[in-house]
C-alpha positions in Angstrom: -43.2 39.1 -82.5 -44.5 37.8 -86.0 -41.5 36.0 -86.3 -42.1 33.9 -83.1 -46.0 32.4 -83.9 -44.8 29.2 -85.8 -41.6 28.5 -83.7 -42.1 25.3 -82.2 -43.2 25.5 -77.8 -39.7 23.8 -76.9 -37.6 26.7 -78.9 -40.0 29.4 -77.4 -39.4 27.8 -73.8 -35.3 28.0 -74.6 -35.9 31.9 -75.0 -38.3 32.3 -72.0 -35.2 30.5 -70.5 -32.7 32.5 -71.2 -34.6 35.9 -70.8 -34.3 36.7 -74.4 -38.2 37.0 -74.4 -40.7 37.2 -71.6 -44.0 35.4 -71.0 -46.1 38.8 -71.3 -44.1 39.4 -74.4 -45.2 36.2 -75.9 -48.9 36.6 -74.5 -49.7 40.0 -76.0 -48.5 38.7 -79.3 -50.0 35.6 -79.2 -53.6 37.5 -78.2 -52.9 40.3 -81.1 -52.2 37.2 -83.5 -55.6 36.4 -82.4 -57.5 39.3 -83.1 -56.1 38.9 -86.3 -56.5 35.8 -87.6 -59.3 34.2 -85.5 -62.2 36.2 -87.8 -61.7 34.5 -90.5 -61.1 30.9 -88.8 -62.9 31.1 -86.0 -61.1 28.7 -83.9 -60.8 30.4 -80.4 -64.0 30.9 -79.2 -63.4 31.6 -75.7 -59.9 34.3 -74.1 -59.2 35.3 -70.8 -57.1 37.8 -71.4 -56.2 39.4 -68.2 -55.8 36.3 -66.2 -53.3 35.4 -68.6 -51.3 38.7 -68.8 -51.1 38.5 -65.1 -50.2 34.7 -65.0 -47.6 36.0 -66.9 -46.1 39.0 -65.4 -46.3 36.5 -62.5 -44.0 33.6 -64.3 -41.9 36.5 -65.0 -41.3 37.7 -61.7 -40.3 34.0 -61.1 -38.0 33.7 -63.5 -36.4 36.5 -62.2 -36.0 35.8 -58.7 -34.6 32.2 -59.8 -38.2 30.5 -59.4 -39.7 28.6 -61.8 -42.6 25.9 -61.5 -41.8 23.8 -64.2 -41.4 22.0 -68.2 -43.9 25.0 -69.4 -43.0 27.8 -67.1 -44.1 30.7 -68.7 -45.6 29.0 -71.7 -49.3 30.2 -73.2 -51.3 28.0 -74.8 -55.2 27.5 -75.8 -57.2 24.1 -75.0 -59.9 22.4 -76.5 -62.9 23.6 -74.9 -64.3 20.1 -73.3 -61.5 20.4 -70.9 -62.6 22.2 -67.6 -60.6 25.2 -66.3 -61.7 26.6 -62.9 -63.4 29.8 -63.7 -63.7 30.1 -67.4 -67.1 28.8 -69.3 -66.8 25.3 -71.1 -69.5 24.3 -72.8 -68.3 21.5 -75.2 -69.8 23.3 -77.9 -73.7 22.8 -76.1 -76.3 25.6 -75.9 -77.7 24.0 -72.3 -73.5 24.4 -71.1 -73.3 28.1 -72.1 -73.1 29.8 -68.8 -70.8 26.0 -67.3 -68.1 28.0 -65.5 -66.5 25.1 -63.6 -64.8 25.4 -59.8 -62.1 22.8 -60.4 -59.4 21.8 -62.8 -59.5 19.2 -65.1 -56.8 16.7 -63.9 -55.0 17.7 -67.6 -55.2 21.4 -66.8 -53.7 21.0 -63.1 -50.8 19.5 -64.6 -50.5 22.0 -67.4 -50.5 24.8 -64.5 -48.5 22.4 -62.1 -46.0 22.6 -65.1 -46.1 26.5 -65.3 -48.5 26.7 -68.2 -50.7 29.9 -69.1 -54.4 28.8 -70.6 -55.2 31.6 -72.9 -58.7 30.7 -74.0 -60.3 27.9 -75.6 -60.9 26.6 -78.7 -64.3 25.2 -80.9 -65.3 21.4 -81.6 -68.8 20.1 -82.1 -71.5 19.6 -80.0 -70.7 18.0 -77.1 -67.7 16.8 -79.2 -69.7 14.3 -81.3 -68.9 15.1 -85.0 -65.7 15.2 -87.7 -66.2 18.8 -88.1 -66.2 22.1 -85.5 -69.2 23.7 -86.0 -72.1 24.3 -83.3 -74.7 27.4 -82.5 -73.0 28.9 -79.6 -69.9 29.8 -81.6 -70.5 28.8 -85.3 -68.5 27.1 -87.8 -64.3 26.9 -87.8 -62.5 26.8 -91.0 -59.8 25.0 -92.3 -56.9 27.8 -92.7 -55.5 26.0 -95.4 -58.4 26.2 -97.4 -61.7 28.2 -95.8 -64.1 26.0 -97.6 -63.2 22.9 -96.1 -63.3 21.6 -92.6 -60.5 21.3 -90.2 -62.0 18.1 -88.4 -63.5 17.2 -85.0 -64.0 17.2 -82.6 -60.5 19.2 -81.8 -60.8 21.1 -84.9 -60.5 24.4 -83.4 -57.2 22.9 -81.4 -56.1 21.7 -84.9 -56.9 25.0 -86.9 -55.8 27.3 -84.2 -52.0 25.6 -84.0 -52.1 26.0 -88.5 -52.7 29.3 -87.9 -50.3 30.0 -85.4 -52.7 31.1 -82.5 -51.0 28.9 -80.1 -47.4 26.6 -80.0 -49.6 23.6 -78.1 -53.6 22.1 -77.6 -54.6 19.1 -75.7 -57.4 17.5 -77.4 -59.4 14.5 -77.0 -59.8 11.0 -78.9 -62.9 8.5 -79.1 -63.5 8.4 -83.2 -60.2 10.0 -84.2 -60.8 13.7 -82.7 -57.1 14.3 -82.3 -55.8 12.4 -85.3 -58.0 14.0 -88.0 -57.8 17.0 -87.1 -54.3 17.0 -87.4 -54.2 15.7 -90.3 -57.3 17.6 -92.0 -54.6 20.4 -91.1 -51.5 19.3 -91.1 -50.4 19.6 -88.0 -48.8 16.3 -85.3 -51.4 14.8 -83.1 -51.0 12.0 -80.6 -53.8 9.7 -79.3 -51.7 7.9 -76.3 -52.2 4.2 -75.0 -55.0 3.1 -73.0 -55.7 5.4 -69.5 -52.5 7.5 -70.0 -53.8 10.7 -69.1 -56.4 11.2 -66.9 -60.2 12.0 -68.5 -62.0 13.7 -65.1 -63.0 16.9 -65.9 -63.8 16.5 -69.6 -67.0 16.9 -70.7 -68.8 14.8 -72.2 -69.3 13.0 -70.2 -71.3 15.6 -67.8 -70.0 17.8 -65.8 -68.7 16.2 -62.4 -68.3 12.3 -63.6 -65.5 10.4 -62.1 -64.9 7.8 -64.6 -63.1 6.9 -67.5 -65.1 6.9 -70.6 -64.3 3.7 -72.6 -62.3 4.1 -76.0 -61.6 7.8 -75.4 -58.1 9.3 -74.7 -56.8 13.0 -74.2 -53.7 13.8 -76.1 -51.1 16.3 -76.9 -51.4 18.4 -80.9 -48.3 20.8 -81.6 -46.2 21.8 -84.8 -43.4 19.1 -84.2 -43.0 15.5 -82.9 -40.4 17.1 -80.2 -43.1 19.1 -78.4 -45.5 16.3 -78.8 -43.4 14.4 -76.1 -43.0 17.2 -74.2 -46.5 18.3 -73.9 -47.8 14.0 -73.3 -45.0 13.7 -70.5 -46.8 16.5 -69.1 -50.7 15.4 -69.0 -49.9 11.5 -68.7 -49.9 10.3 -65.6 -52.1 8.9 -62.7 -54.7 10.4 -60.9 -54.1 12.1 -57.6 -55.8 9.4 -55.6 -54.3 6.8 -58.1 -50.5 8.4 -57.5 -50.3 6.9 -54.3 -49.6 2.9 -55.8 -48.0 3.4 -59.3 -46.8 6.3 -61.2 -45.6 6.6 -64.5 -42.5 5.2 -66.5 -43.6 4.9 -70.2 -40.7 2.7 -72.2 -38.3 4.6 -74.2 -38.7 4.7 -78.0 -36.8 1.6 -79.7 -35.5 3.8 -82.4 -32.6 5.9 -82.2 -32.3 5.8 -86.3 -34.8 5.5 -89.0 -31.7 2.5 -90.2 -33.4 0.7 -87.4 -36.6 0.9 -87.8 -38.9 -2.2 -89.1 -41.9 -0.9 -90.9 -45.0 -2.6 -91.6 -47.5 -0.9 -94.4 -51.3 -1.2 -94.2 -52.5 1.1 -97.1 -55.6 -0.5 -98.5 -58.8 -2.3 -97.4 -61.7 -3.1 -99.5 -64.2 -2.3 -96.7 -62.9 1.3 -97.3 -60.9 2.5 -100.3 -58.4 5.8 -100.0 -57.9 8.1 -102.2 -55.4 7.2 -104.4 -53.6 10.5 -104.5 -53.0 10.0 -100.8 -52.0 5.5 -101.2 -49.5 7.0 -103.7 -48.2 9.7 -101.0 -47.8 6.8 -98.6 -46.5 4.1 -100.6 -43.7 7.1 -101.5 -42.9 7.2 -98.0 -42.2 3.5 -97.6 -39.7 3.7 -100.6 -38.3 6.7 -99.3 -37.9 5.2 -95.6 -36.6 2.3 -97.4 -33.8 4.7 -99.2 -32.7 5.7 -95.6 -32.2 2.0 -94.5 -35.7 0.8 -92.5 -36.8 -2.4 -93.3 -40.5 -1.7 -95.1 -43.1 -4.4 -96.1 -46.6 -4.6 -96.4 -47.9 -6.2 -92.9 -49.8 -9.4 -92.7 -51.8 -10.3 -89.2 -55.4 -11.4 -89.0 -56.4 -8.3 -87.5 -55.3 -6.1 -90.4 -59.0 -6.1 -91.6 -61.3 -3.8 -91.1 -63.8 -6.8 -91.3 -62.4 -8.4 -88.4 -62.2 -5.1 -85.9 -65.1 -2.9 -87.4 -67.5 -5.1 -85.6 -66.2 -4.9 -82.2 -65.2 -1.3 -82.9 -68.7 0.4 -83.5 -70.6 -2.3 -81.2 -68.6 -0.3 -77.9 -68.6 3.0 -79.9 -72.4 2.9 -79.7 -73.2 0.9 -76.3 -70.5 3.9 -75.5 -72.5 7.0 -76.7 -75.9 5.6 -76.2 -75.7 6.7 -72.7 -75.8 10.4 -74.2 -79.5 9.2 -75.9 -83.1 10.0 -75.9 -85.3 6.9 -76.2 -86.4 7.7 -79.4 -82.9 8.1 -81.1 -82.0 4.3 -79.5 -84.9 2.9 -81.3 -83.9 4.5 -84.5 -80.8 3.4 -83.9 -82.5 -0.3 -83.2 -84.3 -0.1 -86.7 -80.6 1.3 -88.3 -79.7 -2.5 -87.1 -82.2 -4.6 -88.3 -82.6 -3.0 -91.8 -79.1 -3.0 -92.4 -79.0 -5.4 -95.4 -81.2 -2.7 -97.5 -80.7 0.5 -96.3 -77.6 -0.5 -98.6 -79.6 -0.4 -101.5 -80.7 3.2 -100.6 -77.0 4.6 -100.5 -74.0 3.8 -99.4 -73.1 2.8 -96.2 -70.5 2.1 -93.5 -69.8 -2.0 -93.2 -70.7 -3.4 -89.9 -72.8 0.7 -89.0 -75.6 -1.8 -88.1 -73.5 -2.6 -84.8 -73.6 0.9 -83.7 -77.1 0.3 -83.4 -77.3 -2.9 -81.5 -74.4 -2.1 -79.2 -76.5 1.4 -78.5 -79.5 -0.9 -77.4 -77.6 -4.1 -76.1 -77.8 -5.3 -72.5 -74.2 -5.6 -70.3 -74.0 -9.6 -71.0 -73.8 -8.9 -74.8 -71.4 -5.6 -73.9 -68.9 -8.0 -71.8 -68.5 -10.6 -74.4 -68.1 -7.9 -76.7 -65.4 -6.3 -74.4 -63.8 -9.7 -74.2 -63.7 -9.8 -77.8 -61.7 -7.0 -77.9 -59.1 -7.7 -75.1 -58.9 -11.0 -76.7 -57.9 -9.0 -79.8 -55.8 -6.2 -77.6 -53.4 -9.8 -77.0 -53.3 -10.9 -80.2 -52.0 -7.6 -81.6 -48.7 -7.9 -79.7 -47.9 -10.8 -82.3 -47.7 -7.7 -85.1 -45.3 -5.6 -83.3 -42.7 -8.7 -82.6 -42.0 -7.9 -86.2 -42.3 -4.2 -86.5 -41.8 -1.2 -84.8 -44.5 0.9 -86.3 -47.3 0.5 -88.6 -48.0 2.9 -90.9 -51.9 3.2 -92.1 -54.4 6.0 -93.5 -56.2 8.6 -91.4 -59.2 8.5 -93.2 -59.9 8.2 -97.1 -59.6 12.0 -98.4 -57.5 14.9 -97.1 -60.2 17.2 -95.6 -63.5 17.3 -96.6 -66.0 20.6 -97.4 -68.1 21.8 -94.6 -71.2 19.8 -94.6 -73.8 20.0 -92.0 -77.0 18.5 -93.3 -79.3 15.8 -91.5 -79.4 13.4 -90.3 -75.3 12.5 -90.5 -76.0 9.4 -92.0 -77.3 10.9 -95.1 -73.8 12.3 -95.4 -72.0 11.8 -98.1 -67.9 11.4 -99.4 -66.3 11.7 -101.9 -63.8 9.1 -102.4 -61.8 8.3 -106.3 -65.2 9.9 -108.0 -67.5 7.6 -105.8 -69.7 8.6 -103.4 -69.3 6.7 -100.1 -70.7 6.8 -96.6 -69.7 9.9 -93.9 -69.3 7.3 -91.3 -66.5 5.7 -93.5 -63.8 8.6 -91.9 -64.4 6.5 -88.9 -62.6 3.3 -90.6 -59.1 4.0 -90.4 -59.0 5.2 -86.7 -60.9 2.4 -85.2 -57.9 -0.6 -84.9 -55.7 1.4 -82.9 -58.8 3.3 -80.7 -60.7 -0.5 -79.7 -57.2 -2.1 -79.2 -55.8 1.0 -76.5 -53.1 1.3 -78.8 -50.7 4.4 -79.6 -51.5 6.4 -82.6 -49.4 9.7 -84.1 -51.0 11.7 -87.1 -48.1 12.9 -88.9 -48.3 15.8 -91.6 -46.3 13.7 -94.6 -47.8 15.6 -97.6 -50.0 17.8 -99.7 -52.4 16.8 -102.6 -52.6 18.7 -105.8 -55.5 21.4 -104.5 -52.6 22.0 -101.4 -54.7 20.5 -98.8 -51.9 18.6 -96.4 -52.4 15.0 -95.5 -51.5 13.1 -92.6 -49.9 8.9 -92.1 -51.0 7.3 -89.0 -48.1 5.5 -86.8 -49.2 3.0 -84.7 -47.0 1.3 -82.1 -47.8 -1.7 -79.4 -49.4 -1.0 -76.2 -47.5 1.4 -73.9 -45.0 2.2 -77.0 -46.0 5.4 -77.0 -42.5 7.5 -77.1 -41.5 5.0 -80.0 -44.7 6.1 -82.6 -43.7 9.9 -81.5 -40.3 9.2 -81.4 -40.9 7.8 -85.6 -42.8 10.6 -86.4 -39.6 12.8 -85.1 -36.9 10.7 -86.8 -39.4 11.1 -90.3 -39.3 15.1 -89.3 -35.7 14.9 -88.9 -35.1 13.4 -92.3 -37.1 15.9 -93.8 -40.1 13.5 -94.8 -42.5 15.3 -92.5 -44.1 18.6 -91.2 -45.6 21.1 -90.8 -46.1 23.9 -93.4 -47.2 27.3 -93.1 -50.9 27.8 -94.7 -50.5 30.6 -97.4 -51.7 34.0 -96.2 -50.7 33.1 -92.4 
């Protein structure tokens, strides 16, 4: 069985397949590979083991009498635990949520199941999904299995951590401030945050249990070892709702690369507002030459809203009118204060440009939120000009590889460490925001390692709806042996 923990979901689905393995088979070794590697990283916090063994007797007996229910029959797999699954607790990492064992489906899961998945368990983020690291008091703190002493991310860390460690071939996570892409690339895995309202958010938590709608900015999105079973897993979960099904369904555009010869790629590597690493600028601007070796055109972009002065704004006004609905009165007026005294807080440490409009978009009333919306669809328009003359862009994640467990307060006293400099914690926020405020496509793909062997991720971002063409890059670069994934040493 060892053999079969890092083999990527599409291979292992070829063998279920062909009856050269069975779906208990791949369940009891994916449960002992569990026992024996979750201690130390403490990424599945929740197992249902003998729903699972009989799911999978069952997809057996399927497969044998010529019935099978779908892409995943047969297939096991963990999820982030915000996602509801009838019967088995989710708590979104929340003390008050301990004993939330939901009656329905998350719209995600029913398609995982209508597909012939098997949810094994569950896996840890942050409290109520709201921080860059997994750690909370129900469950405690996940490690990075690269490195214990570091972080894997949030808020799908334990997704992230648990696929490094080979616990599980696939996760669905979820995206409002980068929870899927820095994750991934905190542990070198792929992770895809898909276009605007492709997959369906009901039954994810926040917000609280039973709401209907869509949250704004967030998405829910497929993580796996390779690009290939990115696709396979996001044509899965992307779709419409039930009640929506019956005026449109989907039919997302075909990637526009067939060859990395044909790809035009635009590089935005540095911005004053936030500075990267140089170790990892260096890593990327290899990759550019490299992709330019293979034939893809490669040049640095130019658009206006390459500028994190320009989309910061806009981006953490709607991040905080967005989670101010999750806060007591006295955390909005803090926030309020946060606003006004933005100009010399500076002078007390360093801080995030533009943080002061996570405070007045936490307290601001709709008018101000709709012109602030407006804004950004105005933007959402212009940025179709960018990808007339590219395919992709290629940009940082955030400004290290992944950071050392830190969970002091308050967050904003957080610190980074950033070329020898200390900078702001809400800084890791930076990178992720053009592509989350504009609804755009985003893959996280694993590209490198720096010198302590922490892996690093680039970010492709594609046009509107283009997401099989970022996934479809981030295969080609897999194919050509410029990405992936690599075992952690020990696992």
């Amino acid at each position: 069985m060892e053999e079969l923990h890092y083999q990527p979901a599409h291979a292992l689905l070829k063998q279920l397949q062909a009856g050269t393995l069975t779906s208990e088979e791949l369940v009891t070794g994916l449960l002992a590979r569990i026992r024996e590697h979750n201690p130390k990283i403490n990424a599945v916090v929740t197992l249902d083991e003998s729903r699972a063994l009989e799911q999978a007797r069952q997809a057996d007996r399927e497969r044998t009498s010529g019935l099978q229910t779908g892409p995943l029959h047969g297939l096991p797999l963990t999820l982030k635990d915000t996602w509801e699954v009838a019967g088995m607790t989710c708590t979104a990492g929340a003390s008050a949520l301990s004993d939330h064992k939901p009656e329905r489906h998350a719209d995600v899961v029913q398609r995982l199941e209508d597909a012939g998945a098997i949810i094994l368990g569950k896996t840890n983020v942050p409290v109520y999904a709201t921080d860059l690291q997994s750690y909370n008091k129900l469950f405690g703190v996940t490690n990075n299995p690269h490195n214990p002493d570091h972080t894997p991310g949030g808020s799908s860390g334990g997704a992230a951590a648990a696929l490094a460690a080979g616990m599980t071939p696939l996760e669905v996570g979820s995206d409002l401030a980068g929870s899927i892409r820095i994750p991934a690339h905190f542990c070198g895995v792929f992770g895809h945050k898909p276009s605007r309202t492709l997959v369906s958010f009901r039954g994810h938590i926040p917000g609280p249990p039973g709401t209907q709608s869509q949250p704004d900015l967030a998405e829910g999105g497929p993580l796996a070892r390779s690009a290939k079973d990115l696709e396979l897993l996001l044509k899965v979960i992307a779709g419409p709702r039930p009640v929506d099904s019956r005026c449109w369904q989907l039919d997302m555009a075909p990637s526009r690369l067939d060859t990395l010869k044909q790809a035009r790629v635009g590089l935005w590597l540095e911005d004053p507002l936030c500075p990267v690493e140089k170790e990892l600028t260096d890593g990327y601007r290899e990759l550019g030459k490299q992709l330019a070796d293979q034939g893809a055109l490669v040049a640095n972009a130019s658009h206006p809203l390459l500028s994190l002065e320009h989309t910061l704004p806009v981006y953490f006004n709607l991040l905080g009118s967005l989670l101010s609905t999750s806060l007591r009165p006295a955390q909005r007026r803090q926030l309020k204060w946060i606003a006004r005294l933005e100009k010399w807080l500076a002078f007390f440490g360093p801080m995030t440009p533009f943080i002061g409009e996570y405070g007045r978009g936490a307290n601001q009333p709709a008018y101000l939120w709709m012109a602030m919306s407006e804004a950004r669809e105005k933007m959402r328009a212009e940025i179709e000009t960018l990808f007339q003359d590219v395919d992709v862009l290629l940009t940082p994640i955030t400004p290290t590889a992944a950071i050392r467990h830190d969970h002091s307060h308050p967050v904003f006293k957080r610190r980074i460490m950033v070329a020898g400099q200390p900078r702001a914690y809400m800084d890791q926020f930076c990178w992720i925001a053009l592509a989350t405020l504009l609804g755009l496509p985003a893959t996280s793909v694993p590209v490198g390692r720096t010198r302590e062997g922490l892996p690093f991720n680039v970010q492709v971002i594609g046009a509107p709806g283009m997401d099989l063409t970022t996934i479809g890059f981030a295969r080609l670069l897999e194919d050509a042996g410029l990405a992936g994934f690599q075992v952690p040493t020990g696992f």
